[in-house]
N, C-alpha and C positions, 0 to 999 in steps of 0.2 A: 262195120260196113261203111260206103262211101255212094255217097250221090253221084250218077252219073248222065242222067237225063228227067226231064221233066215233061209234062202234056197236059191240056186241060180243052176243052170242046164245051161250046154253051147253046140252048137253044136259039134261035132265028130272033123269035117272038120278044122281043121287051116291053114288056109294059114299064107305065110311067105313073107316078101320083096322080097326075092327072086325070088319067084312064080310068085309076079307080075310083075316082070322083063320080064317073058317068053312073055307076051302081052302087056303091056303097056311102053311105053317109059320111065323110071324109075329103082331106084337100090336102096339100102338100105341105101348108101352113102348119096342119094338123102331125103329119106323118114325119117330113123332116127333121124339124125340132127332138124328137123322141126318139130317133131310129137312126138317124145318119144316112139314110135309105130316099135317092131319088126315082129308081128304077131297080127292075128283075130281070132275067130271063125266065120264061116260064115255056115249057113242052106245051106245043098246039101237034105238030105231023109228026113227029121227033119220035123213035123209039129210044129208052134210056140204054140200054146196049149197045145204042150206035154210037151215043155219045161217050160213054163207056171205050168201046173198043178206037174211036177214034184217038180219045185224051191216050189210052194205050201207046197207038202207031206213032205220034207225035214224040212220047216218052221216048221209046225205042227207037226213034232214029235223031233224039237230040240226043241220047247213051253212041250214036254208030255205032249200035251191032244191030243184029239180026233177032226175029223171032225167035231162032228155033232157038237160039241159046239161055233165056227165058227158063230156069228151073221150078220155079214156083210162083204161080200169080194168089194173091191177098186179095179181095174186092171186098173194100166198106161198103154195105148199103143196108141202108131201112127198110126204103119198100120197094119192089116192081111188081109189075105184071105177071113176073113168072112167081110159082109158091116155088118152085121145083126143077128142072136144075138150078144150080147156082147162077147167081150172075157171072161169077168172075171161070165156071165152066163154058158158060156160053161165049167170055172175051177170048178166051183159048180158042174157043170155034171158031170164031171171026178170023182172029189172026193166023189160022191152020196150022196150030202147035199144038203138043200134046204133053204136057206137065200135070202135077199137083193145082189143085184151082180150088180155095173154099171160100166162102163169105164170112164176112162179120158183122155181126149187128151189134154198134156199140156206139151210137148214138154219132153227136156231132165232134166228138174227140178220134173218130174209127182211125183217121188218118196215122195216130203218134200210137193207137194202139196197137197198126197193123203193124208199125216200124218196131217195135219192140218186139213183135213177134218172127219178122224175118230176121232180126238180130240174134236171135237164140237159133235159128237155121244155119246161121251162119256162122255162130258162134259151135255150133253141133260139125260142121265141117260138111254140111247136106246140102248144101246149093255152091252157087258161085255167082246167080246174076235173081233177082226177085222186081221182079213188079208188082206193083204197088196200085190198087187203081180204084178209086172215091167215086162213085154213081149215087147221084142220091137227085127227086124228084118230089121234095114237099108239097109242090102245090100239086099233087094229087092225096095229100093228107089232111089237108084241111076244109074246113068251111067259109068258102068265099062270100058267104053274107055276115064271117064275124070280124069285123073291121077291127078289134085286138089284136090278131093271129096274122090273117093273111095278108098283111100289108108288110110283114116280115121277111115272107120266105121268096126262095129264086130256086132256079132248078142248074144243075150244071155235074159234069166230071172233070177229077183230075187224077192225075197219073204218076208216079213216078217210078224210075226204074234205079236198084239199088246193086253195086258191086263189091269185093272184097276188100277190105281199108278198116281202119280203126278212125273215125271220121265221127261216127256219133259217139260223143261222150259220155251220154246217160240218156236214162229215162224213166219217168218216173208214172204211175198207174194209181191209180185212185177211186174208192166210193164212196159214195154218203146216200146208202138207200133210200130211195123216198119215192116210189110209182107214180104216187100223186099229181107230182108236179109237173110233169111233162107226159103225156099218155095219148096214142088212137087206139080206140078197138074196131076190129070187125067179125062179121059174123061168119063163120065157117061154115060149110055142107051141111044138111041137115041129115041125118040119121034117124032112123024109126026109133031109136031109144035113148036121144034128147029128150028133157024135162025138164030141164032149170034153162031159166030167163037168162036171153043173151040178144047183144044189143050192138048195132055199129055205132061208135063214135068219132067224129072227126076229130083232130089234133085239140085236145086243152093244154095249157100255158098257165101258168102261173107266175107272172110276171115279177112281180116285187120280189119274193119266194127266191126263182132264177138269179136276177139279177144279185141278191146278195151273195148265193151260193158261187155263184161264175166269177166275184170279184175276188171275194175271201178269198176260195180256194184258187185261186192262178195266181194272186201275192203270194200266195202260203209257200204253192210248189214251185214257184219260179225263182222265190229265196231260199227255199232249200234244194233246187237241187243248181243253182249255182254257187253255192256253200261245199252242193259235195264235188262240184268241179273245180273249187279254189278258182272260181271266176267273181268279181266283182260285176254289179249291175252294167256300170261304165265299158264295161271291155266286152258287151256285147255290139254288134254289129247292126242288129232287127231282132226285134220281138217282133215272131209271126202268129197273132195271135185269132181264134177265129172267131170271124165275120159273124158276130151275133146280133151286134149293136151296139153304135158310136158311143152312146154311152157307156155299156162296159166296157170297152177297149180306155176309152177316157179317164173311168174311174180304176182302171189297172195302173194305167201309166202313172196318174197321178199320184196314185200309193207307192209307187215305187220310184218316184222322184225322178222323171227321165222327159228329154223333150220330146215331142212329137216326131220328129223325124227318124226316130229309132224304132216308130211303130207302123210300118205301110199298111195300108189297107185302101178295097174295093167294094168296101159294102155300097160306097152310093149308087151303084151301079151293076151289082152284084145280090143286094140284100145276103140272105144266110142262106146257104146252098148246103147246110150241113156237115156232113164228112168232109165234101168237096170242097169246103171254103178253105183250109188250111192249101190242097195242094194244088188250087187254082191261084191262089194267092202267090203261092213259092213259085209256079210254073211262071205268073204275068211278071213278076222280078225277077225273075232271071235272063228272062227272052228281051227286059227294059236295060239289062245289061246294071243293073244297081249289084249285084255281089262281084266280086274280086276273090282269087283264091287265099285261101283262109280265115274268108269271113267266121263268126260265129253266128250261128241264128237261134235261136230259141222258141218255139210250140209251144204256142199252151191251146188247150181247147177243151170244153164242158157242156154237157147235154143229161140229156133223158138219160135217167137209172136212180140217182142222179151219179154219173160220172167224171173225172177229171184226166186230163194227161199233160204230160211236160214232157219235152224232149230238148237234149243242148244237140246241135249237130252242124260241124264243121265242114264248110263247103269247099 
């Protein structure tokens, strides 16, 4: 398959280090240093669907076609509002088309998973155009009085819409089970024949844990799977790597001996929007005019499960 448009939509609201100064025991002195992170968007009016179905319209008309031609829409997301329909049922709605529409929950990597999945659609001869669309809304996952966590995250979608091409060159899928390390729970409907103890918990992180598992594994998979594309490090274009924190993205590069300018990013401005960080990122460079056709780019992204994905793909 081959990229043909891109979208991404952010809430109004930014907060700033600052801000979070007002209530939380922390300063930017604090948060900068450690995070790469000056500012978020954060949902205050915002429904996650709108922002959703807008990164959508965006995709779709940087692609020049139309909705209806849309065979299958993919939506990353963790959490919304709704248990039930889908999110990416309800982007269908918005946009007044009627396709195939499921979710996926597959952490902060959703984006290179979902591509892999419309690759085998495509690769099956069952579509001809896939949209692709990252919604994701952490600061309704967390707890805003634990200054570890929520100084991290941003809320945002992004979008991409994919056509027929041999353009992505691989991809590569990964786990290293471990719940622990990244988990919310909440509490479901109660039932008259519940009896075991259940409990809501906000977003835990296991920091140190994360960061080794996120660095390890995106060397691992970024040198092998441009090993299986007979690509050398050198003769990539950008590492688009997600928006987790400066620091991993730093301690990638530097394992893989490359300069910074091979690696964009918008965490300071951004924080980690999740899913969304991968295809808000590709969407602000592209719309900045930084690729050329036949750039190379490369994906890497890792989260909750604990999960990994690589993707090489040719713009």
């Amino acid at each position: 398959m081959k990229l043909l448009g891109t979208g991404s939509s952010l809430p109004r609201t930014q907060v700033s280090n600052d801000d979070l100064s007002k209530f939380l025991d922390t300063n930017d002195e604090w948060i900068y240093p450690r995070t790469g992170i000056k500012s978020r968007h954060v949902i205050s009016d915002e429904k996650l669907e709108d922002l959703a179905t807008d990164a959508a319209r965006k995709a779709i008309a940087d692609a020049g076609i139309e909705a209806s031609e849309i065979d299958l829409i993919i939506c990353s997301n963790v959490v919304n509002e709704f248990i039930t329909p889908s999110l990416g049922c309800i982007v269908a709605y918005n946009l007044g088309i009627s396709c195939p529409a499921y979710d996926i929950n597959c952490a902060c990597p959703g984006f290179i998973y979902a591509m892999d999945m419309a690759d085998s659609f495509f690769r099956s001869g069952k579509v001809r155009k896939v949209l692709i669309v990252c919604a994701e809304e952490p600061s309704r996952m967390i707890n805003w009085s634990d200054r570890s966590v929520c100084v991290l995250f941003g809320d945002g979608a992004g979008a991409a819409v994919f056509g027929e091409g041999d353009n992505l060159r691989a991809t590569r899928l990964s786990a290293q089970p471990d719940p622990d390390k990244i988990y919310e729970k909440h509490v479901l409907q109660p039932t008259p024949y519940i009896n075991k103890e259940e409990e809501t918990v906000p977003m835990v992180m296991h920091g140190r844990e994360v960061f080794r598992f996120a660095v390890t594994t995106s060397v691992r998979d970024i040198t092998e799977i441009l090993a299986e594309c007979g690509l050398q490090p050198s003769q990539v274009d950008y590492f688009m790597i997600h928006q987790a924190n400066q620091r991993i993205m730093d301690g990638i590069r530097e394992r893989l001996g490359l300069p910074r300018e091979k690696f964009p990013s918008n965490i300071r401005d951004h924080g980690n929007s999740s899913s969304a960080s991968c295809p808000i990122l590709l969407d602000e460079c592209k719309r900045a005019g930084m690729f050329k056709k036949g750039d190379i780019l490369v994906f890497s992204a890792f989260g909750a499960g604990l999960l990994s994905a690589t993707a090489v793909l040719e713009v």
